[in-house]
N, C-alpha and C positions, 0 to 999 in steps of 0.2 A: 362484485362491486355494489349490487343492488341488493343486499343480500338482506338487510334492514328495513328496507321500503316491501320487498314481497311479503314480507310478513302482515306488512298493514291490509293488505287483501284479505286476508283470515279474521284480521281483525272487522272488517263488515259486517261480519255474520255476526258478532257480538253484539257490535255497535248498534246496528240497525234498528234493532226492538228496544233501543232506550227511548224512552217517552218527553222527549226534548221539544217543548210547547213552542210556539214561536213569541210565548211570552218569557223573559228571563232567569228561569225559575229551573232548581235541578235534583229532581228525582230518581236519580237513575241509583235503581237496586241492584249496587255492585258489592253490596257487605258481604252479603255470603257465596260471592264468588272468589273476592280477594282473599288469598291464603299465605301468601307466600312474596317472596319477592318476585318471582317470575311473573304471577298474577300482575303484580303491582305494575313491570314491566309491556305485558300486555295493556296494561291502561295507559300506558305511555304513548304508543305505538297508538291506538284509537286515538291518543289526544292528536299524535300526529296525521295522522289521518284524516281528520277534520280540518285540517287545514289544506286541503284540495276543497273546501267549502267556499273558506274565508276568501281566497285568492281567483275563484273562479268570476265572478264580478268585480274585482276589485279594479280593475283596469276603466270601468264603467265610472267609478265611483272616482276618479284620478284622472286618468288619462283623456279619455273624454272632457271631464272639466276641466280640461287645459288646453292651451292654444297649440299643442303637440297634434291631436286628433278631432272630427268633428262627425256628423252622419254622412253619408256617403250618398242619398238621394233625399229628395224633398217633396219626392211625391209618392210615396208609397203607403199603402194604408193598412198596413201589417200591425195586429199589435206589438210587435219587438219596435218598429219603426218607431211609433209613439215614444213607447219606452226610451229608446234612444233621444227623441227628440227632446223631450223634458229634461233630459241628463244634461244632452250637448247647451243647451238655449238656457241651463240655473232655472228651469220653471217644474221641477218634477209636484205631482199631487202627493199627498200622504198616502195615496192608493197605490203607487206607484209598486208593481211586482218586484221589478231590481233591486231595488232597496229594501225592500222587506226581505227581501231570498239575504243579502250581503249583511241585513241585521241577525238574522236568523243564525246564518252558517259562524258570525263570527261570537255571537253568546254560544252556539254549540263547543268553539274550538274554548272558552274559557268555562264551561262545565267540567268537560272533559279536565281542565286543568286542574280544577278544584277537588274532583272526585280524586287522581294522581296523590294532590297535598294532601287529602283525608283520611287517605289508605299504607302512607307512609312506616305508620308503625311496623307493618308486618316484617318488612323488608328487615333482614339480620345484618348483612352485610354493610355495613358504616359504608363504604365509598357506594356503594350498587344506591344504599338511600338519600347518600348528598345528591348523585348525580341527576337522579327522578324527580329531585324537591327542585333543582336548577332547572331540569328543562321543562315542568310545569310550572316554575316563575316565570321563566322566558316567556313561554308563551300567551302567558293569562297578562303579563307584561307588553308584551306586543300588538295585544288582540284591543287591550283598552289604550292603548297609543293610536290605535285606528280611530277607534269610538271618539277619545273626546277630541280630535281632530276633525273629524267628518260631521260628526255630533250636536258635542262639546258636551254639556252634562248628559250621563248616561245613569246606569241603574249600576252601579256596584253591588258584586254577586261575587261572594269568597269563598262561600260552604254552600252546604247542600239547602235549597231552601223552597217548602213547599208553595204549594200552587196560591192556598190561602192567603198567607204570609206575603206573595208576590204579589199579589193583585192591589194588596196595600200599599205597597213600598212606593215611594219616591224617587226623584230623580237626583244621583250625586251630587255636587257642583262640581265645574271644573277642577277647582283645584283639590277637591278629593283624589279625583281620579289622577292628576298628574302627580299625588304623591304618594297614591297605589305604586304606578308604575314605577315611580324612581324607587322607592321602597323594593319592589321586590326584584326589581336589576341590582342593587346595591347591595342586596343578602346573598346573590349569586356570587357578586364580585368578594366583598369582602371575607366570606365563606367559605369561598374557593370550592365550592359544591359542582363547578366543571371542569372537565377536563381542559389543559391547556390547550388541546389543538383534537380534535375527533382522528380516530384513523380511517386508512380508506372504506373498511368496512362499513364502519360507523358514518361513512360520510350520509349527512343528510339529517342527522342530531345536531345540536349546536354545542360550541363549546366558548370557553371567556372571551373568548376575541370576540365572538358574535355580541355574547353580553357587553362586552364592555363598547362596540362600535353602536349598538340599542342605544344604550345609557348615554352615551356621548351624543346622538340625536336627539333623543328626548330632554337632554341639559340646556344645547341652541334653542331649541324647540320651545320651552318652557321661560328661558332667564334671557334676559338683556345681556348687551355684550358689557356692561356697566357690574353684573352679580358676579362674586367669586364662583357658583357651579357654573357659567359659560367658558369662564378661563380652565375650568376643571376638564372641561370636553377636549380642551386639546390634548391635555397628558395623555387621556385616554384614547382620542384616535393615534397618537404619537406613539404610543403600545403597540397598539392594533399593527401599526406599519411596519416594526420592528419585529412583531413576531409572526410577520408574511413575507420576511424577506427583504426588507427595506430597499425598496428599489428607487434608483437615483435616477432610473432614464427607460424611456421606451424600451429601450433593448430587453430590458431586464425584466420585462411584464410580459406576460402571455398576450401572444397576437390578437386583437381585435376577437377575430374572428375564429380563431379557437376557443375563445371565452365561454360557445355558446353551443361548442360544437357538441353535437350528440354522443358522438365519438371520444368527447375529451371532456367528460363530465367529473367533475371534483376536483379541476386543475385550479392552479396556488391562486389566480383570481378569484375565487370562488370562497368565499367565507360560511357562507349559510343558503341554503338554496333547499325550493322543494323539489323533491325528489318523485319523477313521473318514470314508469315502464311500459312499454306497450306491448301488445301478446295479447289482447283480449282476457287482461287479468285484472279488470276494471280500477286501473290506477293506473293507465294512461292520461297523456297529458291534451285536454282541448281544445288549444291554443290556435291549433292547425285548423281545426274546423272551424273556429268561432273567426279568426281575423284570414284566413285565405279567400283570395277574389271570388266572387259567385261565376258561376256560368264558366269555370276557367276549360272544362274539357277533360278535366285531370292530367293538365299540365303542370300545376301549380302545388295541389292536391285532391284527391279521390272524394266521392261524394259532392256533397250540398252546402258547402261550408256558405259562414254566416253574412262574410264580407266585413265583420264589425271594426271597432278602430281604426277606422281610416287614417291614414295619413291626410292634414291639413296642409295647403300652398304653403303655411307660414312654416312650418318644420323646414317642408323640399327648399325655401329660399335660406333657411337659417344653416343647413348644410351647403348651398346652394356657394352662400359667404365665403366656404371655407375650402379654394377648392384642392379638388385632389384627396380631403376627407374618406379615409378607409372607411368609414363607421355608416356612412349613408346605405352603402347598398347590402350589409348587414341587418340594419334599422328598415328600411323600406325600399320598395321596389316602386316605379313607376310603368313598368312593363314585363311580360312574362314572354315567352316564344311557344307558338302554336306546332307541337309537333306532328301534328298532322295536316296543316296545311303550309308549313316552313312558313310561318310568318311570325313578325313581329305584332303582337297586342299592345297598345299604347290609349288605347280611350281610358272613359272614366270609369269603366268595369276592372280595368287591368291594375290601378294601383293598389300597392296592399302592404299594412305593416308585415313586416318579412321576416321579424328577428327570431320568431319563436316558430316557424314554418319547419315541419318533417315531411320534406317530399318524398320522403319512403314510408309513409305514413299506409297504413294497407286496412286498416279500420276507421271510420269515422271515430271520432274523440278520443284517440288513441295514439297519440302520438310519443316520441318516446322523450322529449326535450324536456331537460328540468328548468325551472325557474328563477332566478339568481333574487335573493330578499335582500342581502347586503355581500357585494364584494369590494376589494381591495377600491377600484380605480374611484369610486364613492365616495370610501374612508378618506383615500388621498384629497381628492378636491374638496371636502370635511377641513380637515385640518390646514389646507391653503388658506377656505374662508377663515376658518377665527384667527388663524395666525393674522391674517391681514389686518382681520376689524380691532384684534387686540395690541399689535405692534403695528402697524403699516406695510407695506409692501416692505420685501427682505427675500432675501437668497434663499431661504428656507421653502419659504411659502411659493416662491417660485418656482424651484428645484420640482415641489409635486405637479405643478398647473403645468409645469413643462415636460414631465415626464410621459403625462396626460395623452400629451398634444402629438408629440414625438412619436407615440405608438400610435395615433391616430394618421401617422403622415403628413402633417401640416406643421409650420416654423413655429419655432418657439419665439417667445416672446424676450425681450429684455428688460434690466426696470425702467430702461428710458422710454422704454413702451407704457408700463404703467406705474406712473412714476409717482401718483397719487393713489388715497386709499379708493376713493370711488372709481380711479380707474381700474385699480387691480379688482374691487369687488364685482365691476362688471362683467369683465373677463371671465373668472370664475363662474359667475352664474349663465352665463352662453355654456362655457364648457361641460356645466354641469348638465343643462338641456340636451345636448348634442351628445355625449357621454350616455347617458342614463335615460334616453328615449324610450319608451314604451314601456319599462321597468317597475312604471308605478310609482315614480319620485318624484314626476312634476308638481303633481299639483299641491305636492305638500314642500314641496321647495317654497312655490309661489307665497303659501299659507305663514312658510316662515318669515318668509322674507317681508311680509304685509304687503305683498304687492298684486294680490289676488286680483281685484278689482279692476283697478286700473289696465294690467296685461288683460282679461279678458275682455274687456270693453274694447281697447284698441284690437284685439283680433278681431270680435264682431264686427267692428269696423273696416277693416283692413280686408277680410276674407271674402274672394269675390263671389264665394259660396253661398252667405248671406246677403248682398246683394242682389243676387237673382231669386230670393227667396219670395213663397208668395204669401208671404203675409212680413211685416215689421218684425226686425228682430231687437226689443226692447235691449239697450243697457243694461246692463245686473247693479244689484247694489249689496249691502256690506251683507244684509241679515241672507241673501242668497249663498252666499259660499259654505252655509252649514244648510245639513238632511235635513228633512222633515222626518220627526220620530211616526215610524210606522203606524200606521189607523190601524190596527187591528190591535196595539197596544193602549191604545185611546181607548178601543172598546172595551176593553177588560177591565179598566181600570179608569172610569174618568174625568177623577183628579189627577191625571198625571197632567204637568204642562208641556204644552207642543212648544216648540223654536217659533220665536217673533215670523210674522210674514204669513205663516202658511193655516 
């Protein structure tokens, strides 16, 4: 089942010695390695593999800046602590390591893409070369869907391009970069350069469903619900649903909690997801280490894990709302059991995000859980919201919110429930929260929805975490919800302009 992903471990020993600056710039001398299509295939496989980079801080970069997670002590004087605390509090420096590692790893995973598009020729095989050209659009499509999110103007890098020539370059604008993205989702789509659907083998490539549920993010993302591409998002999550089975109801979706099971990896929830193996084949997944409770005993899991992504009071009440919620003790734990002293742990050491935890975890960062990038129940509440914003509440739009909720174990709603658009768009966006916890969607849900600010200001407010804090925890304001472009790309270069604020 894994049979695509072990490859990528081979691929290390290639990858490793390419000369990827942590300025955005790509040298890597693959000409006279590529020969063939298989060659070509191998740079596939590295571009994939680079994406245990992008994803490995991303949670920092998301989920932390959102009222889902926050730091877990406030007195600790660790440099990670720091680093946490600048993430959690919108106050990070330019200096800031987290953020230069997540800029780093994610120009890594769009070199490698570029190198893929440059080397296309060899390939003889017409379907073997569409398929390579799709999934190194995907990806270099994905990678700057991050960027000018997190960003906003970034460096656009499409070929190969010396260090010289970089150190000059400029920053995109936004809207370069949102019409990179839609441009090269849209040559996948219309193309047809992917497969309908990956087989099992293949699970852990992407195929048009993934493309086309990207592109229908990036359309909300981009256009008012007022531009004909926002109305275009629904066709295309409305595909997406149709060619995953079109499920009418709870029954008809994978349980919660098989979703995520190690055991039941590539099941029909599952549209695109990274693909982690453990075995000490260094492409295990770190999840385990980075968010399981510190000090737990290896009750929890083995080793020194990080404690990071806390679960926040505001998440535990926002589950708390809905009770009988299957999704909670999936999503996070507030207590673990001491097996050596038959007891229950319940203080502030014991809560801990849970969804991505391998308690048969036998190496540190090695666990075997892949990571879901876009599945089904997503797409579904996807096409609730615009169906609502664009028609109003309707049978339709309900039929997914309630499908949702159904598999979650909690009542469905009716439209005397939400019988306006703001009510149903509220609805939605809980469910989405509750749904898609720690997944990496918050904080760019927030970012669509313009409502960045204001939610995390009321959480500051709200969390009795901050509160006992020993020092003020400022407000945030607009120019904080984007990075500070890395100082060490300042240095290189410095006419580049930094983001207002910093």
């Amino acid at each position: 089942m894994k049979r695509f992903i072990i490859a990528i471990s081979l691929a290390l020993l290639l990858f490793n010695s390419c000369n990827l600056d942590r300025y955005p710039y790509s040298e890597v001398a693959a000409d006279e390695y590529v020969k063939d299509g298989k060659s070509v295939n191998n740079l596939v496989v590295g571009m994939y593999n680079a994406l245990y980079g992008a994803v490995y801080n991303e949670w920092a970069m998301t989920e932390l800046r959102s009222d889902n997670a926050r730091m877990r002590v406030n007195n600790s004087t660790s440099q990670d602590s720091k680093l946490i605390e600048q993430l959690d509090q919108f106050v990070p420096t330019t200096a800031n390591a987290w953020i230069q590692n997540h800029w780093d790893a994610t120009y890594v995973a769009v070199n490698r893409a570029n190198n893929v598009l440059a080397n296309l020729d060899v390939v003889q095989d017409e379907a073997e070369r569409a398929r390579y050209e799709g999934e190194a659009r995907f990806v270099r499509a994905w990678m700057y869907f991050n960027l000018v999110r997190l960003w906003g103007p970034v460096f656009i890098i499409t070929s190969k391009t010396g260090a010289d020539e970089a150190r000059q370059m400029q920053r995109s604008s936004s809207e370069d970069i949102w019409a990179l993205v839609e441009s090269d989702l849209r040559t996948i789509i219309d193309e047809n350069l992917l497969p309908a659907e990956v087989s099992a083998s293949d699970f852990g490539r992407v195929d048009t469903r993934a493309a086309k549920a990207m592109l229908a993010k990036v359309l909300i993302s981009e256009y008012s619900t007022s531009d004909p591409e926002y109305a275009e998002a629904l066709g295309l999550l409305e595909e997406v649903i149709v060619a995953c089975g079109n499920p009418t109801s709870g029954a008809e979706m994978v349980p919660y909690n098989m979703v995520f099971d190690k055991e039941n990896e590539g099941n029909a929830e599952i549209i695109f997801a990274i693909r982690y193996k453990s075995g000490n084949l260094g492409i295990g997944s770190p999840f385990t280490t980075l968010f399981a409770p510190i000090n737990n005993g290896g009750n929890v899991a083995i080793g020194a894990p990080k404690h990071y992504n806390y679960p926040s009071d505001n998440i535990i009440s926002a589950f708390d709302a809905n009770p009988g919620d299957l999704r909670k003790d999936v999503c996070l734990r507030e207590s673990y059991f001491n097996k050596t002293t038959e007891m229950i742990v319940d203080n502030v050491n014991a809560r801990y995000c849970s969804k991505f935890i391998d308690p048969e975890m036998t190496s540190e960062w090695d666990a075997e859980n892949d990571f879901p990038v876009i599945r089904l129940a997503d797409v579904m509440l996807l096409a609730a919201e615009v169906r609502n914003e664009l028609y109003g509440p309707g049978d339709e739009a309900l039929t997914l919110l309630n499908a949702v909720r159904q598999r979650a174990g909690i009542p469905s709603y009716t439209l005397a429930d939400l019988s306006s658009r703001y009510e149903f768009r509220q609805a939605v966006r809980k469910e989405r929260r509750l749904e898609l916890c720690f997944e990496n969607q918050r904080f760019f849900d927030l970012l669509r929805w313009g409502t960045t600010v204001s939610t995390i200001n009321s959480f500051l407010a709200s969390e009795p975490f901050y509160a006992g804090y020993n020092y003020i925890v400022n407000p945030i304001e607009e120019w904080q919800t984007a990075l500070p472009i890395p100082v060490s790309v300042l240095n290189i270069n410095k006419s580049v302009a930094q983001n207002p604020g910093y």
